[in-house]
MIROVO-591660 format. One line per 10 residues: number of its first residue (from 1); their letters; for each residue x, y, z of N, C-alpha, C, CB. Coordinates in nm, 2 decimals. Atoms other than C-alpha are relative to their C-alpha. Last residue first. Glycine has a CB too. Layout:
residues N
NUM> a> X/Y/Z/X/Y/Z/X/Y/Z/X/Y/Z | ... .
END
This chain:
residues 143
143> xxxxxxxxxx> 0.15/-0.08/0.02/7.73/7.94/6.90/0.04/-0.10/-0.19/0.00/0.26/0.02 | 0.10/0.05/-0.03/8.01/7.75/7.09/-0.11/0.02/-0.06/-0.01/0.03/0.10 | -0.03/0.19/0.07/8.30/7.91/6.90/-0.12/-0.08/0.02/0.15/-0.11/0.11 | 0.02/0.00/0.16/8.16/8.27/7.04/0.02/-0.12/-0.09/0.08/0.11/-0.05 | 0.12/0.01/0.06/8.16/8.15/7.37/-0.05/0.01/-0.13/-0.06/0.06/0.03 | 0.01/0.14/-0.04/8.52/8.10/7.39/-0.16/-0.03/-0.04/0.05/-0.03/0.17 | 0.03/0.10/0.10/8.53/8.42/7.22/0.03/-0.12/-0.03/0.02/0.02/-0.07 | 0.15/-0.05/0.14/8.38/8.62/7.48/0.03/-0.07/-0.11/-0.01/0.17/-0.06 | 0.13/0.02/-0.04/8.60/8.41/7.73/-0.08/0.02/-0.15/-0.05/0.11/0.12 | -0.06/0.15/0.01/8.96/8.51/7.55/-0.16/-0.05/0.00/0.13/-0.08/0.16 .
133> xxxxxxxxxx> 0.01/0.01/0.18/8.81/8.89/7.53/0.03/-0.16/-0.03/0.14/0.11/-0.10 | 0.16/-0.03/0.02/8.77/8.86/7.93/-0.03/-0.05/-0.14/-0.03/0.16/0.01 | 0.03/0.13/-0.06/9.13/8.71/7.99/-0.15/0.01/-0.07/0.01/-0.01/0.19 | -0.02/0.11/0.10/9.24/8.96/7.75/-0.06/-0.10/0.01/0.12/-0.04/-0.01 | 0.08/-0.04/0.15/9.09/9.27/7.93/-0.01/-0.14/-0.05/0.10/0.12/-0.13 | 0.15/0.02/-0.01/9.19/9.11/8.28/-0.07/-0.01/-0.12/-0.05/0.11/0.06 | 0.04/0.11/-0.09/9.55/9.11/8.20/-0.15/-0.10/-0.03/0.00/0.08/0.12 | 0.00/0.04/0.09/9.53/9.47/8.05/-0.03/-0.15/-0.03/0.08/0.05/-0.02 | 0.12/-0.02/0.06/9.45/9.55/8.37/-0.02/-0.07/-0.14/-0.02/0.13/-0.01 | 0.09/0.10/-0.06/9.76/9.39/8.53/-0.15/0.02/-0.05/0.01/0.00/0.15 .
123> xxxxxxxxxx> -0.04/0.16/0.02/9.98/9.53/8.31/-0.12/-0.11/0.03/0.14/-0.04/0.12 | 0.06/0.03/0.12/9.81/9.90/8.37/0.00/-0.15/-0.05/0.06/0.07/-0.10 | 0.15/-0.05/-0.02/9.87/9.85/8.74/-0.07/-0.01/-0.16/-0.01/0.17/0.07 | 0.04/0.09/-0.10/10.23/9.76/8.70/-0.18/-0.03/-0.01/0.05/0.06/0.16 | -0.01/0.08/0.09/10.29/10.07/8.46/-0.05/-0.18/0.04/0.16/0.03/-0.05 | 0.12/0.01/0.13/10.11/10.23/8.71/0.01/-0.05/-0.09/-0.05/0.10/-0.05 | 0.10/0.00/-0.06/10.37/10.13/9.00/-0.09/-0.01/-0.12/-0.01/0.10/0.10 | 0.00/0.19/-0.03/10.64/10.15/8.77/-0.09/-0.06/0.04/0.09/-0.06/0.09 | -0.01/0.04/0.16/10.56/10.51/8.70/-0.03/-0.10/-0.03/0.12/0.01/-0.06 | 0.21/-0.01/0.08/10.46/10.57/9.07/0.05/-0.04/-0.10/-0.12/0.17/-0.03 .
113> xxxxxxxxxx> 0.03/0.15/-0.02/10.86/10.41/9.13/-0.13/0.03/0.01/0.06/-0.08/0.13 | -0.02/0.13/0.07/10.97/10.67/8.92/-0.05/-0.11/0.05/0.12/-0.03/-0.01 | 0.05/-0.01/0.14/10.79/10.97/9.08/0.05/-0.15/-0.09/0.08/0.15/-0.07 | 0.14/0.02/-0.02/10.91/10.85/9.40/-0.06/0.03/-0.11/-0.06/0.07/0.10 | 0.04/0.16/-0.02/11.27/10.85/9.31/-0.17/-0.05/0.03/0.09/-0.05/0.14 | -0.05/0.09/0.06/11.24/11.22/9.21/-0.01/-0.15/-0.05/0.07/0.01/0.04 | 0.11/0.00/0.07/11.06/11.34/9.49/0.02/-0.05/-0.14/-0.04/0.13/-0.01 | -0.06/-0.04/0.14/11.37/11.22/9.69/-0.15/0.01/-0.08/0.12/-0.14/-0.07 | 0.15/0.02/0.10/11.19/11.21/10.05/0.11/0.02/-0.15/-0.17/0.19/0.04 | -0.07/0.06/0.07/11.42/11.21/10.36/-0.06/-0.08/-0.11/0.06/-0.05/0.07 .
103> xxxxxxxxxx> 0.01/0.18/-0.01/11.21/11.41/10.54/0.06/-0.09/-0.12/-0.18/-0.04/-0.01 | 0.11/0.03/0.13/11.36/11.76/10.64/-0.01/-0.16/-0.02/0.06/0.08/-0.18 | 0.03/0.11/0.05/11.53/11.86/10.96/-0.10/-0.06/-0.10/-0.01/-0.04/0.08 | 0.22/0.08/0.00/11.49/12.22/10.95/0.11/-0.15/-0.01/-0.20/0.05/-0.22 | 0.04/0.10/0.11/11.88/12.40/11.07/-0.14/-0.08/0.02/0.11/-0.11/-0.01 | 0.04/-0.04/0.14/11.90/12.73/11.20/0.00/-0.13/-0.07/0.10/0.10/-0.08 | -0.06/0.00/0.10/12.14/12.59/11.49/-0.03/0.08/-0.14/0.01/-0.10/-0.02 | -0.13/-0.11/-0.09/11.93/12.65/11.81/0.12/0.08/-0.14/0.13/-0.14/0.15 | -0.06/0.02/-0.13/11.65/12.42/11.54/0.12/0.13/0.08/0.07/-0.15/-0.01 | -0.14/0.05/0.01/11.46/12.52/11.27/0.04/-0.01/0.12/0.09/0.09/-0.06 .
93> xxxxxxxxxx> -0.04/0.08/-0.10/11.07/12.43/11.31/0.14/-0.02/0.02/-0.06/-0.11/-0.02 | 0.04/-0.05/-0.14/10.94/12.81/11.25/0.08/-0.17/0.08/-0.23/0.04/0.03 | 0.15/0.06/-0.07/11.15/12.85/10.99/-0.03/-0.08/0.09/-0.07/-0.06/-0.08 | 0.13/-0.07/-0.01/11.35/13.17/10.95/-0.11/-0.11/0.00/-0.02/0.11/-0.13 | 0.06/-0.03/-0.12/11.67/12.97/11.03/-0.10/0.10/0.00/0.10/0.03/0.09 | 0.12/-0.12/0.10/11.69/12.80/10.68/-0.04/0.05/0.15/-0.17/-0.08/-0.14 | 0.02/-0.19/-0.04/11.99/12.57/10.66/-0.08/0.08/0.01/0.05/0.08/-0.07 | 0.00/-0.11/0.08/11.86/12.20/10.57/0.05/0.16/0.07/-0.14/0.00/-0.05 | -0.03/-0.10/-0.10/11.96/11.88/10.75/0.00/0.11/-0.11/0.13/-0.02/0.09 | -0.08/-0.07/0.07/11.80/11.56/10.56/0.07/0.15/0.08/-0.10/0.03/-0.12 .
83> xxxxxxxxxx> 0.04/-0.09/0.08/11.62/11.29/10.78/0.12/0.06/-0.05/-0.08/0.08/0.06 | 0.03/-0.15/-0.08/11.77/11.06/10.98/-0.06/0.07/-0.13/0.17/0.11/0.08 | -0.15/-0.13/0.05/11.74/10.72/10.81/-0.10/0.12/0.06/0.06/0.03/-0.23 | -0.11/-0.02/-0.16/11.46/10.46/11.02/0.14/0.09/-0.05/0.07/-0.20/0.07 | -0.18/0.00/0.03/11.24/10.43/10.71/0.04/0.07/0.10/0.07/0.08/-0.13 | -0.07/-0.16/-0.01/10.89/10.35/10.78/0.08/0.00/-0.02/0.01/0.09/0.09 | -0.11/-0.01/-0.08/10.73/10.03/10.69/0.04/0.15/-0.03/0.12/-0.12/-0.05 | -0.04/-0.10/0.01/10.44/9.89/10.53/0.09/0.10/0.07/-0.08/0.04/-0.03 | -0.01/-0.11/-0.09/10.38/9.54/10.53/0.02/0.14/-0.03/0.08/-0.03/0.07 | 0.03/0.06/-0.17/10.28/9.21/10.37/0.04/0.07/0.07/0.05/-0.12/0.06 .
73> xxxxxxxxxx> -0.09/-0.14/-0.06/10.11/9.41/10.07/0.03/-0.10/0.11/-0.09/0.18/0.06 | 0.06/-0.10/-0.11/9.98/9.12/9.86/0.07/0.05/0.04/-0.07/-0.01/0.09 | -0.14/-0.08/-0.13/10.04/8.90/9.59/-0.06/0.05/0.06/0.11/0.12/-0.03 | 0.01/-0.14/0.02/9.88/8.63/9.37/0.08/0.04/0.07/-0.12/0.07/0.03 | -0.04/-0.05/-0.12/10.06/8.26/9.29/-0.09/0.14/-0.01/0.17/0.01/0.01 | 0.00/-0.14/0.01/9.96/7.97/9.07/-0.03/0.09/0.15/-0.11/0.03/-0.11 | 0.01/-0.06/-0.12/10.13/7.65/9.13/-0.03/0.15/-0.03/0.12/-0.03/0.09 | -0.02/-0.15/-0.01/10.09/7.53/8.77/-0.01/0.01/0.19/-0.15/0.09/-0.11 | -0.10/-0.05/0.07/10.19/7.16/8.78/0.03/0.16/0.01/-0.02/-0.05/-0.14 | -0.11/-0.06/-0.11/9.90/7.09/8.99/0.15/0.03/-0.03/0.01/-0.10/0.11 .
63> xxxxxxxxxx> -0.18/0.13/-0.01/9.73/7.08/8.75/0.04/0.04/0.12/0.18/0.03/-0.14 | -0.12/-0.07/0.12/9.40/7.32/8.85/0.06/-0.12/-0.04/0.13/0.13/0.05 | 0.11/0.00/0.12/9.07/7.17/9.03/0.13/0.02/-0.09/-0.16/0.14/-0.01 | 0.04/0.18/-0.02/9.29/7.07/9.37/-0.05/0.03/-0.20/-0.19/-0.07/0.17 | -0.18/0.07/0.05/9.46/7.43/9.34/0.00/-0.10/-0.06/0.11/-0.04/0.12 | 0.02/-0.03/0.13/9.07/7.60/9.38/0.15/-0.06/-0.08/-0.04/0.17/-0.01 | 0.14/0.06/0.10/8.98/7.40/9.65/0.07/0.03/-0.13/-0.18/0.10/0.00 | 0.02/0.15/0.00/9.32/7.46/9.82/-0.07/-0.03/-0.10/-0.06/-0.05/0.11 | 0.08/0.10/-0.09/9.28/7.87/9.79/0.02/-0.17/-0.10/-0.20/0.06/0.01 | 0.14/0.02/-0.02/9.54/8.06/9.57/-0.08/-0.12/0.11/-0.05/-0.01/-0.13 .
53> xxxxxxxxxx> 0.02/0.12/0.10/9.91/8.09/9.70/-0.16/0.05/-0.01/0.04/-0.17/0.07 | 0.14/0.08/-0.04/9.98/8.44/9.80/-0.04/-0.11/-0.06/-0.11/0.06/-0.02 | 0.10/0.13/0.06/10.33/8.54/9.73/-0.11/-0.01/0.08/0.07/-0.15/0.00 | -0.06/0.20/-0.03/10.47/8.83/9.92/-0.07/0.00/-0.07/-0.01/-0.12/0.14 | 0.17/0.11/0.01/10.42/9.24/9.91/0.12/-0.11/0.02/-0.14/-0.01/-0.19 | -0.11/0.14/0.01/10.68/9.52/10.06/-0.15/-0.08/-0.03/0.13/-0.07/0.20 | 0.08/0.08/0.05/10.57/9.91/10.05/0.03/-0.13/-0.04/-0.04/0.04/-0.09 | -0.03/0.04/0.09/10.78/10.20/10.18/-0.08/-0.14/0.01/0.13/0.00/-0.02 | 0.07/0.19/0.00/10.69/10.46/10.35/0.05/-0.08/-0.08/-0.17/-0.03/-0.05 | 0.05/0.07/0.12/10.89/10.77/10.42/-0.03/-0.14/0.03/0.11/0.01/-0.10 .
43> xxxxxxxxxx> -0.10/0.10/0.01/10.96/10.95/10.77/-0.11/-0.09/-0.17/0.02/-0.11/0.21 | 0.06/0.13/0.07/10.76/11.27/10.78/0.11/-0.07/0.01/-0.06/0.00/-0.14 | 0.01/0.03/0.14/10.98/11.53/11.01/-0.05/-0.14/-0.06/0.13/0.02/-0.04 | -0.07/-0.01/0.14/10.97/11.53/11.37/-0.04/-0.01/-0.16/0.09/-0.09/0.00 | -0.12/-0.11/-0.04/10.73/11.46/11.64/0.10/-0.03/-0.10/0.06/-0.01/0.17 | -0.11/0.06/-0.08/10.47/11.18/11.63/0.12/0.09/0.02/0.04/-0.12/-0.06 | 0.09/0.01/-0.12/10.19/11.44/11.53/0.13/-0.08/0.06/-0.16/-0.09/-0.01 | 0.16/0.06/0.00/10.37/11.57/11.26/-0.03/-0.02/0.14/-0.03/-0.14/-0.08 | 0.03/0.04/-0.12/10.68/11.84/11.19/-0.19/-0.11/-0.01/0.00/0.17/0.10 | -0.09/-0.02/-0.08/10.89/11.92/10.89/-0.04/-0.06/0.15/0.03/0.14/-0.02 .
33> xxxxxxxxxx> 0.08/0.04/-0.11/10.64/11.79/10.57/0.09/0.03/0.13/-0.06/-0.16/-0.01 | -0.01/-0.14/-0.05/10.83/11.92/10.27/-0.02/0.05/0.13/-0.07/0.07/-0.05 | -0.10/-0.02/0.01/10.78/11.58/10.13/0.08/0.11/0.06/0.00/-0.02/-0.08 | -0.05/-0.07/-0.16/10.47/11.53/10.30/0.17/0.01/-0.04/-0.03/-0.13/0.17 | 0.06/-0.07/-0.08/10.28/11.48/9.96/0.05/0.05/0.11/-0.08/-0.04/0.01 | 0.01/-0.12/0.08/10.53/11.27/9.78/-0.07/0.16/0.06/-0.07/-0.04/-0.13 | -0.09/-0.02/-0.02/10.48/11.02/10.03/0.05/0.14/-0.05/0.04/-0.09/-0.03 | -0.04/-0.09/-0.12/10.17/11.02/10.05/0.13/0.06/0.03/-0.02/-0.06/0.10 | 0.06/-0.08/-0.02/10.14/10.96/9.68/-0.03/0.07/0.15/-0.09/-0.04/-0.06 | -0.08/-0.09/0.07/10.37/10.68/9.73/-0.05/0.13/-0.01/0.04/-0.04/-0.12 .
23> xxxxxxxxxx> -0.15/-0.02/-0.08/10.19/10.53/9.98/0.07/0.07/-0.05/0.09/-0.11/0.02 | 0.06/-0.12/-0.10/9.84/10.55/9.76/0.15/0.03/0.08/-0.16/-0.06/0.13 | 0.00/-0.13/0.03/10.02/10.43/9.48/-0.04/0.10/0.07/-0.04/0.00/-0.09 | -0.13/-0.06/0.02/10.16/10.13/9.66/-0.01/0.13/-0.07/0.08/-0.10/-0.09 | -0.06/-0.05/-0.10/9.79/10.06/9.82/0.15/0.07/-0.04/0.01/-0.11/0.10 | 0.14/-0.07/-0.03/9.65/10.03/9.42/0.05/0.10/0.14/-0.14/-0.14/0.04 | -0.04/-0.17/0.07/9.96/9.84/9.31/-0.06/0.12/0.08/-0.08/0.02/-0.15 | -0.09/-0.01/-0.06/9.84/9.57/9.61/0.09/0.15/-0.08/0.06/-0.14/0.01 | 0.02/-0.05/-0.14/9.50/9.56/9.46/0.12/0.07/0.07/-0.04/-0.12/0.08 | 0.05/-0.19/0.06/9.58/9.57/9.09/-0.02/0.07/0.18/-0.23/0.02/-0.13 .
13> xxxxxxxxxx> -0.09/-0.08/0.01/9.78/9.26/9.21/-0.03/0.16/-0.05/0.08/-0.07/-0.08 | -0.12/-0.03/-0.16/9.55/9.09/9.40/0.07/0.08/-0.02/0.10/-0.11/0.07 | 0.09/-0.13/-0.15/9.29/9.17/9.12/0.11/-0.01/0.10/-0.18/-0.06/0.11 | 0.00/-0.13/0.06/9.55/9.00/8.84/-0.09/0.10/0.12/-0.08/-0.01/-0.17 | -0.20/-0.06/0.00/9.63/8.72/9.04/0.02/0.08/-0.04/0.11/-0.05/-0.08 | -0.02/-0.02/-0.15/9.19/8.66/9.09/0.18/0.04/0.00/-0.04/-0.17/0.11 | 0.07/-0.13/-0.04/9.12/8.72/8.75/0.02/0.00/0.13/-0.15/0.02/-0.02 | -0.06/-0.11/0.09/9.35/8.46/8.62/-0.07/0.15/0.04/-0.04/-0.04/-0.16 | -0.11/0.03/-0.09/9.22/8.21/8.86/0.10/0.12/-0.05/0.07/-0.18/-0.02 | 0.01/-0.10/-0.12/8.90/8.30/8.72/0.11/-0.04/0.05/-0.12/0.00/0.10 .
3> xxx> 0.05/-0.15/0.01/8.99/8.22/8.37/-0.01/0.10/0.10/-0.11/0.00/-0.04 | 0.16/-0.06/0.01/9.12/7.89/8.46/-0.01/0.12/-0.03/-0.09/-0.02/0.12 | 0.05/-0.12/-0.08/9.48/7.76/8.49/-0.12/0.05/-0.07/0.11/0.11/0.02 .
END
């Protein structure tokens, strides 16, 4: 495997971190969220990648021993659970009952899986760094 094959598995994957922190960060953000435009309470995102093989050309040039893989987001998905049922008939979206439907948000669990997320993200930077520093003193031998 090549240097840039190494910068391309590491970008797909800073990439796909990248959308998982934005999702989560929305998430977190409408936690409290009771009514939107589609009607009811936020419904939570959640963030699914796959394998990406790299391009042909560039497989043919490798071993073919290594099958190297990036990733990507192959969807983003709402969560189909009812929301949470809270007591609080002073607000404005409680229902006949006094109860808000809230969005079935653990701020909690979302904080951990950002964690992972950026620990993810750093991984893959770091990645890069080495690949780079590897280079610079590939050249440096040369001189």
């Amino acid at each position: 495997m090549d240097l840039f094959t190494t910068f391309e598995i590491a970008s797909s994957a800073l990439k796909a971190q990248r959308i998982r922190l934005n999702t989560i960060s929305s998430n977190i953000a409408n936690a409290e969220t009771t009514s939107t435009p589609e009607g009811g309470p936020y419904r939570k995102k959640s963030v699914y990648f796959e394998s990406t093989s790299i391009p042909f050309r560039d497989q043919l040039q490798a071993s073919m021993k290594d099958a190297a893989h990036g990733v990507r987001v192959a969807r983003i998905l709402e969560d189909r659970e009812p929301g949470r049922k809270v007591y609080d008939p002073s607000h404005p979206d409680a229902g006949e009952d006094g109860y808000v439907e809230m969005p079935n948000i653990s701020v909690l669990k979302e904080m951990v899986d950002m964690m992972s997320a950026t620990r993810s993200y750093e991984a893959n930077t770091t990645t890069i760094k080495s690949a780079k520093r590897m280079a610079l003193k590939a050249l440096e031998i040369g001189r």
